[in-house]
C-alpha positions, 0 to 999 in steps of 0.5 A: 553722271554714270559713264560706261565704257564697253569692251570693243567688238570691232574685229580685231580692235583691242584698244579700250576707251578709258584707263585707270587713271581717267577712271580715276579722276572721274569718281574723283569728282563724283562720278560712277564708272562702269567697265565691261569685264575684260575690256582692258585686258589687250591694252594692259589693263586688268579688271583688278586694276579698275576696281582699284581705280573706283571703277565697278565691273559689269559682266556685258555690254548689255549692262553697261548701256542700260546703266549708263548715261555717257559711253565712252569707246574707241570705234563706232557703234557696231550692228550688233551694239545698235539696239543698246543704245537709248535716247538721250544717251551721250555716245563718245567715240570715233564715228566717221559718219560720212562713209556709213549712212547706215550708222548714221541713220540708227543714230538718229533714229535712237535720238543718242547724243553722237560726239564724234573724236574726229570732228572734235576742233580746239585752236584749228587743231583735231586734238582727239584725232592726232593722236591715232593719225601719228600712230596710223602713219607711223605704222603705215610704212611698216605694214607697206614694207611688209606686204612690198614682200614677194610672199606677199606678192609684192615687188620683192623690194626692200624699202632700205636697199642695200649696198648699190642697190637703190631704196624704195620710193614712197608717195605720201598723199597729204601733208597733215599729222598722218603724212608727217608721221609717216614721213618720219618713219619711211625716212628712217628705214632709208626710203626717198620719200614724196609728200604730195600735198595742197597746203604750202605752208603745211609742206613747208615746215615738213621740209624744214623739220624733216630729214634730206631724204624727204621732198614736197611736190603740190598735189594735182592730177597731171603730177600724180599721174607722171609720179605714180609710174616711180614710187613702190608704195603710195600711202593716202593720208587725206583728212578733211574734217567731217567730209567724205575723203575725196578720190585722188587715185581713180581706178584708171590711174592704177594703170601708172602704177608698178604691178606689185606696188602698194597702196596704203589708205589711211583715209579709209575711215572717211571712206578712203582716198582711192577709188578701188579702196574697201574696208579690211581688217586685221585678219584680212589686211589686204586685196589686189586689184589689176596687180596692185596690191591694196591695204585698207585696214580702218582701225591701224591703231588697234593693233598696237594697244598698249600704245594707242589707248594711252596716246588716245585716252589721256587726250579725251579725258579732259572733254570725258570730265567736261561733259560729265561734270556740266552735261553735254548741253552745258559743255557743249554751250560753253566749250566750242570744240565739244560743239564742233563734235557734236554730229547727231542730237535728238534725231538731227543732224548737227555736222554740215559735212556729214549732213551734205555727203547724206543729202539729210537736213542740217540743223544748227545744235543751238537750234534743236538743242531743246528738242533733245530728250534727256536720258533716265537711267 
């Protein structure tokens, strides 16, 4: 199979979707791999160390869809890559379909293959989205410290404190990968940290491997609202698989909070946990609302490349070399979890989560999978 990796065109993303190992293994096995010139270079990758690997550099994006039948990146598709894409082309990547009906819809009228990192499932697990949520929660309370600055107009609070001063109070929304991670950091610079969660047995083991500065409450309005009025910083950290995230903080609740206080939405890819949420970047990180300040960033991770790209590409690896070695029609017949992360093919919908927040028909993969066209190079 020829697999394509481009360079990422998200603002601010320096992440790459393959390194030279997984190149690697791929001509290996037969394989060729194409890598856009200069994809790797923030990740601390060169195009030397790629060639030396087996791969072939193409000078643009332009080239490496029209040579490719797989692409494999980190973020979804953005406007401009749109009109690259072909039908019958396997895209593998981080979609987030739920929030971006206008994404949703090219895929589907340009018939690609979409399987998605996040909705892909092994064991009850999200193999391929963990390792980005324990990097996106392990940042969140670094960036909520930063911007808690008076600069920056926050509070003016250290999250440590200091000599008979109090530390800052944290809210975690959540209690999966993104709240554990978070947890963990936010303990360590000495915070009094509250995950608020649903799952009792998800809190229950935070709380019997997590430090003493760590404590769990159940998640409903009426707790939300009498702890609001207490905490500093408030990190969303909610993940339902393939959903839109639901919202726990509406705008009227953003009355409880302390002025200068901060929210950190890490759910801001599904369309984020509080109401008064939008994407941001890295360039523009942040916004206020009625004193309030918001952080939103949609791609945390990307900041930090030359961690994430090997946390996130030594974890798709396995799925790349499945797909490419049977077709995504065999893997995904013979491979549950690349089943589950199939949410567009030939024009359909086949995600019931994404296809219920759109109001589009859904069809079972088994159903359409024969309607499918196979891409030509």
């Amino acid at each position: 199979m020829n697999i394509g990796v481009p360079k990422e065109v998200k603002p601010k993303e320096y992440r790459v979707g393959m390194i030279p190992s997984g190149v690697e293994q791929l001509v290996a096995d037969g394989h060729t791999v194409y890598i856009e010139k200069g994809a790797g270079e923030k990740s601390g990758f060169g195009d030397s160390d790629y060639t030396e690997a087996g791969a072939i550099i193409l000078p643009d994006a332009k080239e490496i869809y029209a040579q490719s039948e797989m692409i494999v990146k980190v973020k979804e598709p953005q406007p401009e890559e749109y009109r690259l894409l072909k039908p019958g082309q396997i895209l593998f990547a981080y979609l987030h379909l739920a929030p971006i009906p206008e994404l949703t819809k090219v895929l589907q009228e340009t018939k690609v293959i979409a399987i998605a990192y996040e909705t892909l499932q092994e064991k009850g697990t999200l193999p391929l989205l963990d390792p980005m949520s324990q990097i996106a929660g392990e940042v969140s309370p670094l960036v909520a410290g930063y911007f808690l600055s008076a600069h920056n107009h926050g509070r003016g609070l250290l999250i440590s404190g200091a000599t008979g001063v109090p530390p800052a109070k944290i809210l975690i929304v959540g209690s999966g990968t993104v709240a554990k991670s978070a947890a963990k950091v936010a303990a360590g610079m000495g915070a009094e940290v509250l995950i608020m969660g649903r799952n009792r047995g998800s809190m229950a083991r935070l709380e019997e491997t997590l430090p003493a500065n760590i404590s769990t409450v159940y998640s409903n309005r009426y707790n939300l609202e009498k702890i609001l009025p207490t905490v500093d910083i408030v990190i969303g950290a909610v993940y339902i698989t393939g959903e839109k995230t639901p919202k726990l903080i509406t705008r009227e609740m953003l009355s409880f909070c302390k002025k200068g206080s901060i929210l950190v939405d890490v759910s801001i890819d599904q369309g984020g946990c509080f109401e008064t949420s939008r994407p941001t970047t890295h360039e523009n990180p942040v916004f206020e609302v009625e004193g309030i300040l918001h952080y939103c960033v949609s791609n945390i991770p990307g900041n930090y490349p030359m961690t994430s790209t090997e946390a996130l590409t030594n974890a798709t690896i396995k799925y790349i070399k499945s797909i490419a070695r049977l077709g995504w029609r065999e893997a995904s017949m013979s491979d549950d979890s690349i089943y589950s992360g199939v949410n567009v093919a030939g024009g359909f919908l086949t995600n019931e989560p994404v296809a219920k927040t759109h109001d589009i028909a859904y069809h079972d993969l088994r159903d359409i999978i024969d309607l499918c066209p196979v891409y030509e190079v």
